[in-house]
N, C-alpha and C positions, 0 to 999 in steps of 0.2 A: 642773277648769276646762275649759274648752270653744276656747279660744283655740290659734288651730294652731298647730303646730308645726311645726319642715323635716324634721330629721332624728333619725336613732334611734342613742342609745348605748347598746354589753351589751360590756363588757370583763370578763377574770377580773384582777383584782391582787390578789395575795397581800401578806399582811405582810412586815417587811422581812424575818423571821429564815425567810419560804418562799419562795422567788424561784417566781414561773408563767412561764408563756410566752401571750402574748396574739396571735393573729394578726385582724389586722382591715385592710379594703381602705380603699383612700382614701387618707387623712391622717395617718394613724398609732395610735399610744394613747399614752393621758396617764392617770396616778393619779389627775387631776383632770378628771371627767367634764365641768365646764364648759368645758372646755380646746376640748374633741374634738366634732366632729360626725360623725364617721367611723362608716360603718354594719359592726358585726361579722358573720364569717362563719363563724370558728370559735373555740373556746379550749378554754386544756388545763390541768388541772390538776395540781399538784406531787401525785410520788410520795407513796405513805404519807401523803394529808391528807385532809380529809374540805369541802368547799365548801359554803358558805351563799351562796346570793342576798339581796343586800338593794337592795329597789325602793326609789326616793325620785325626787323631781323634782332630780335633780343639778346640771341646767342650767337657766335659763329666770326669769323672774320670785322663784320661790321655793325658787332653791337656795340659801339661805341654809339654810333650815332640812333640803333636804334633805343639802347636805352635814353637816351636824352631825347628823343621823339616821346617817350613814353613816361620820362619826367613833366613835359609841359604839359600834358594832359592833365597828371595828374595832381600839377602845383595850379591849371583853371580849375580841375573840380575841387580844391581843397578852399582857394576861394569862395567859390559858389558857394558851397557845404558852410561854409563859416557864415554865407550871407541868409542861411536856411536853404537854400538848393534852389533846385526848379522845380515853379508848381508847386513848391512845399515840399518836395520830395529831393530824397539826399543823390546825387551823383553816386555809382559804384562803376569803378573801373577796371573791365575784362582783358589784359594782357592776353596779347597773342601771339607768338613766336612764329615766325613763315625760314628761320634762319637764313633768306634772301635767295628761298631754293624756290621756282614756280611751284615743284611738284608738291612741297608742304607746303605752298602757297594753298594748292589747290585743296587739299584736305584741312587745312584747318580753318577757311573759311567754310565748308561745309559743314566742320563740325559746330564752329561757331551759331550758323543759321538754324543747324537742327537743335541747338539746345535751345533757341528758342528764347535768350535772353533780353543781348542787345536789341536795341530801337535802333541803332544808327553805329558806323564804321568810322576810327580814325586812323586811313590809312589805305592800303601798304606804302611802303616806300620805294621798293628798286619796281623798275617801269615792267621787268621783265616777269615780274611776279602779277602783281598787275591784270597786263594782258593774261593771265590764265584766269585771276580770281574775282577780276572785280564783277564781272557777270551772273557768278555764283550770290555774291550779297544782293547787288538790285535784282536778282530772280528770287529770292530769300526776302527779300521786300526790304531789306535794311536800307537807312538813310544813307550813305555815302560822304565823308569828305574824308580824298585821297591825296594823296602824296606823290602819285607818279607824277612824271613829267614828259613820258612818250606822247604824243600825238594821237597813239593807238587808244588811250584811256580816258580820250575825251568824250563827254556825253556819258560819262559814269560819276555820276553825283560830281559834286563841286571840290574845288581845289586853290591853296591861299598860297600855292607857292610858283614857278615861272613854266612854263612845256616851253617844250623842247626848240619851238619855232619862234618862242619869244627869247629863248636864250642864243640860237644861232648869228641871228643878225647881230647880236653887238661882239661874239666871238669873229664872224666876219670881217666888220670892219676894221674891229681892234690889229688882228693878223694882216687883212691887205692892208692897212695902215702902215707897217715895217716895211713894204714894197719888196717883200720876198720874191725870186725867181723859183725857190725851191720850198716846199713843205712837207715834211716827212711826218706822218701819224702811226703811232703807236695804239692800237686799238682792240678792247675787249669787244669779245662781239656777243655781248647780253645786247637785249631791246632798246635801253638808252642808248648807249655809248656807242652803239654800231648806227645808230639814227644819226646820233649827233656828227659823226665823224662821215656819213654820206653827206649831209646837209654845209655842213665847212667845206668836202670838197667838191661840193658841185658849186657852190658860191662863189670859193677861188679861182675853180678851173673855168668860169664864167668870166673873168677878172686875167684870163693869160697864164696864171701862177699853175706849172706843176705842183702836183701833189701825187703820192703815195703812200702804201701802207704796209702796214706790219701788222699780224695777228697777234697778238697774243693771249697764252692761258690764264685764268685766274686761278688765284691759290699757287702760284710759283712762288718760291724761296728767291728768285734770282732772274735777270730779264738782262744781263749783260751782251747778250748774244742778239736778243730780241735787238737789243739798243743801237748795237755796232753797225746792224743791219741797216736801220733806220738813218742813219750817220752814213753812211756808205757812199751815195751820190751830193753829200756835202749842202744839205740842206740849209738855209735861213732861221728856218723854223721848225720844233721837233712840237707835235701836235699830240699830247696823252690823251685819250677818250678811256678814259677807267674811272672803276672805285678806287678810296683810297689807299685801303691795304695794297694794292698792284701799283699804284700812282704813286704812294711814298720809296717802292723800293726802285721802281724807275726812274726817281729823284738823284737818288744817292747813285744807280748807275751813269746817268746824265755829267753828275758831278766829278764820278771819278774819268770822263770821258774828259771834261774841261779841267782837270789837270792837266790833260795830256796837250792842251792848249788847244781843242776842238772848243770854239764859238757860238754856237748854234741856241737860239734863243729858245727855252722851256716855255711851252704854254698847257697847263693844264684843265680839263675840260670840269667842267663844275661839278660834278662830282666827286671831283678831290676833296671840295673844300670844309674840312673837318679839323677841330684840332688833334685830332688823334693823326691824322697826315705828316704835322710838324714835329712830334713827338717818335714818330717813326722813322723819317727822313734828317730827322734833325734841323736844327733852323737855322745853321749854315747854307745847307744842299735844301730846304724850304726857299730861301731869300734870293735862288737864282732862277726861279719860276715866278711867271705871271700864270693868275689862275682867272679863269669866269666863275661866279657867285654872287652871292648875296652880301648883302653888310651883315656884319657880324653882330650879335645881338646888344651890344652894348655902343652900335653905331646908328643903331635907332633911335629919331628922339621919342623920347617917351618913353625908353624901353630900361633908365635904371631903377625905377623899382621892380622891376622886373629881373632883374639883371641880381640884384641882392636878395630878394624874398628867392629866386634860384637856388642861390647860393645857401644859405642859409637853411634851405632845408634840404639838400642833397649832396651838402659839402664841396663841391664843386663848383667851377662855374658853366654857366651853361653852353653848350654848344651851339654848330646853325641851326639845326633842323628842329630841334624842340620847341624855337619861338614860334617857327611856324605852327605847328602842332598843338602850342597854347591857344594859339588866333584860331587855327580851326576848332578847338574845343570850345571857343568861344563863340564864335557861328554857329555850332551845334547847338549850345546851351541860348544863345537869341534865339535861333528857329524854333525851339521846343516851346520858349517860351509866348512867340508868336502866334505858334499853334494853337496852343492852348489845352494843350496834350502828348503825351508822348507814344502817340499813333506814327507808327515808321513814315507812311507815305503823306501823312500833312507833317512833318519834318520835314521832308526830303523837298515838297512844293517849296516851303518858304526857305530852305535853304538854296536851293536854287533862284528864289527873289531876294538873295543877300544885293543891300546894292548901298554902296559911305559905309561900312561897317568902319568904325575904327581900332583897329588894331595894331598891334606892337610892331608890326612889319609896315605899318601907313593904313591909308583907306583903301577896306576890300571891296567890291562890288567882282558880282559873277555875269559870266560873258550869259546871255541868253543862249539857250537851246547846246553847247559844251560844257559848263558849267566850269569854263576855264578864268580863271581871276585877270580882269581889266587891268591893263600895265606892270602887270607884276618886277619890282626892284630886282633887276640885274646888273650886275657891273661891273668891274675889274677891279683885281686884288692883286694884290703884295703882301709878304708875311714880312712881318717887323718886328718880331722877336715871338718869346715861348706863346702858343695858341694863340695869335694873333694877324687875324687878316685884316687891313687898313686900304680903304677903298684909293685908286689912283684916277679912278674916272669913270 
C-alpha cells in the first residue's frame, strides 16, 4: 500500500524458553509490535541461537494478518526450541514491522541487514513492499522465504504461498464461468491488486466480456461512490482487487446497493481473504461474496494439531496467512539443517532445493531458478459463518 506511515518498528524477541535483550530509544519494546512506535537502534541476540527476521505489517490497517504471519513463525520456532532447535542452537525471532508502507519497507530491511543478525528473512507480505525490499536482503546476503505474490518478486529466495499468475487463471475461469457480458472492477492500485485486476481483464476481454475499472484509495472510511460508479453500466459481475480493510467496507457498500435490489454478483480478489474481513463487513454482507484463496487452516489435512497448539498459545485461532508462515519457517529450519550451518548463502542454496517438503498447506517443492512453489492451493471460497471460509471448488 502506499498510505503513510509515522513511524518504524525492528525489535529482536525471542521466544519465551530464549530471553534477548532489545534496546530501542523512545518508548520502549513490546512483543506486540502494534503496541510500539519506538524507532530501534540496536538488538542483540541470545547466546548459542541462531535469528530469523520475519517482515509483516505488524501494525497499521492490516496487522491482523500480519500479526498471525508472525504467530506461525514463532508457534515453528517454539517447536523446534522444544525439540533443542537447530544444530543445537535455540531459534530467536526478529519482528519486523514494514506497516505495509514500501518506504518503511525499504528502511527496515536495511536496518535489519546492517545489524547483522538474521541468517535468513520470513517475508514481507504486501507485493508492493516487496518490489522495494526484497533486493536489499539478497544484496545483505540474507536467505529469503517471502510472502509476496507479484510476479515482480520472483527469483527473490523462495515462496510457500500462490503468485499472482497461478492465482489468475482459476479467478478466470471461476468469473467467465457465470458467462458475464459485463465486469466491473473496483481496484487498489498497490503492486498486487493492480497486477491482478490487469491480468483478469485481459483474460476476460480475451473471452468477449467487457470489463472496467474504478480506482480506488486505500485507507478510505467509505467507497459508496467508488461503488455506484462501478454498478453504473449494470455489470454481472463487480470484481474487488483490494486488501481487506478496503474489501470489507466495499462489502457492506455492495450490500447496501442489493437492498436496493441491484443483483450483481461480489467476487473478491484473494487478498481479502482474512477473517478480520468478515468481522469488519459482517458475515451477512461476507456471505454474498465469492472470494479467491486458499483453504483455511483448519481445511488442511493435517493441519489440526496445528490448528489447536495455535490456539492454545495465542488465544485465538489462527488466521490464513500464518500457516503459511509456519511452513515457511519450516523450510528455513530444513534448509539450516541441511546445510549444516547457518551460513546465509548455504541456506538460501538448499532452500531453493526444497523439493516433497510436507507441510501444513500440502507438499512444497520450489519451482527452479523463481523459487516460486509448484501448484500452490488456490480456490474458491464462501464464508459460512463467524471467520470462516469453506472451499466451493
Amino acid at each position: 500500500m502506499s498510505v503513510p506511515r509515522r513511524r518504524i518498528l525492528l525489535a529482536s524477541v525471542a521466544l519465551a524458553a530464549v530471553p534477548a535483550t532489545v534496546l530501542v530509544a523512545g518508548c520502549g519494546s513490546s512483543d506486540s509490535a502494534s503496541s510500539s512506535t519506538a524507532a530501534a537502534t540496536t538488538a542483540t541476540a541470545p547466546a548459542n541461537s541462531i535469528s530469523i527476521a520475519v517482515e509483516a505489517p505488524l501494525s497499521g490497517d492490516q496487522a491482523a494478518s500480519g500479526q498471525d504471519m508472525l504467530n506461525g513463525v514463532k508457534l515453528a520456532a517454539d517447536e523446534v526450541n522444544a525439540k533443542g532447535g537447530v544444530l543445537g542452537k535455540q531459534i530467536n525471532i526478529i519482528p519486523v514491522d514494514d506497516k505495509a508502507d514500501p518506504a518503511v519497507g525499504k528502511t527496515v530491511a536495511q536496518q535489519t541487514v546492517d545489524q547483522g543478525l538474521a541468517v535468513a528473512v520470513v517475508g514481507p507480505y504486501n507485493s508492493g513492499v516487496g518490489i522495494e525490499n526484497l533486493s536489499i536482503y539478497k544484496a545483505g546476503g540474507l536467505a529469503i522465504a517471502r510472502m509476496t505474490s507479484d510476479d515482480q518478486t520472483s527469483g527473490f529466495g523462495v515462496t510457500t504461498q500462490p503468485m499472482n499468475s497461478q492465482i489468475s487463471p482459476v479467478e478466470i475461469d471461476y468469473i467467465s464461468g457465470l458467462k458475464p457480458a459485463k465486469v466491473s472492477m473496483l481496484v487498489d492500485p498497490s503492486a498486487y491488486t493492480q497486477s491482478m485486476a490487469a491480468r483478469l481483464k485481459a483474460g476476460l476481454t480475451k473471452m468477449g466480456i467487457n470489463v472496467s475499472s474504478v480506482e480506488i484509495k486505500a485507507g478510505e472510511k467509505d467507497y459508496a461512490k467508488q461503488v455506484s460508479t462501478a454498478l453504473t453500466d449494470n455489470p454481472e459481475v463487480v470484481y474487488v482487487s483490494t486488501y481487506y480493510p478496503e474489501g470489507a467496507i466495499i462489502a457492506k457498500d455492495l450490500a447496501a446497493e442489493a437492498a436496493k435490489g441491484n443483483t450483481t454478483s461480489c467476487f473478491m480478489g484473494l487478498a481479502n481473504q482474512d477473517p478480520g474481513f468478515i468481522t469488519a463487513a459482517g458475515v451477512a454482507n461476507s456471505e454474498k461474496c465469492v472470494f479467491s484463496g486458499v483453504p483455511s487452516p483448519d481445511a488442511f489435512p493435517g493441519a489440526a494439531s496445528y490448528v489447536t497448539d495455535y490456539t492454545a498459545k495465542f488465544g485465538n485461532a489462527p488466521g490464513t496467512w500464518g500457516t503459511f508462515t509456519y511452513d515457511s519457517a519450516n523450510i528455513v529450519f530444513a534448509a539450516i539443517t541441511k546445510a549444516g550451518s547457518a551460513d546465509s548463502a548455504a541456506i538460501a542454496k538448499q532452500l531453493a532445493a526444497t523439493s516433497g517438503f510436507k507441510g501444513i498447506t500440502g507438499t512444497i517443492t520450489v519451482e527452479p531458478g523463481t523459487g516460486n512453489r509448484e501448484d500452490p492451493p488456490v480456490k474458491i471460497l464462501k464464508v459460512t459463518g463467524p471467520a470462516t471460509f469453506t472451499v466451493v471448488s
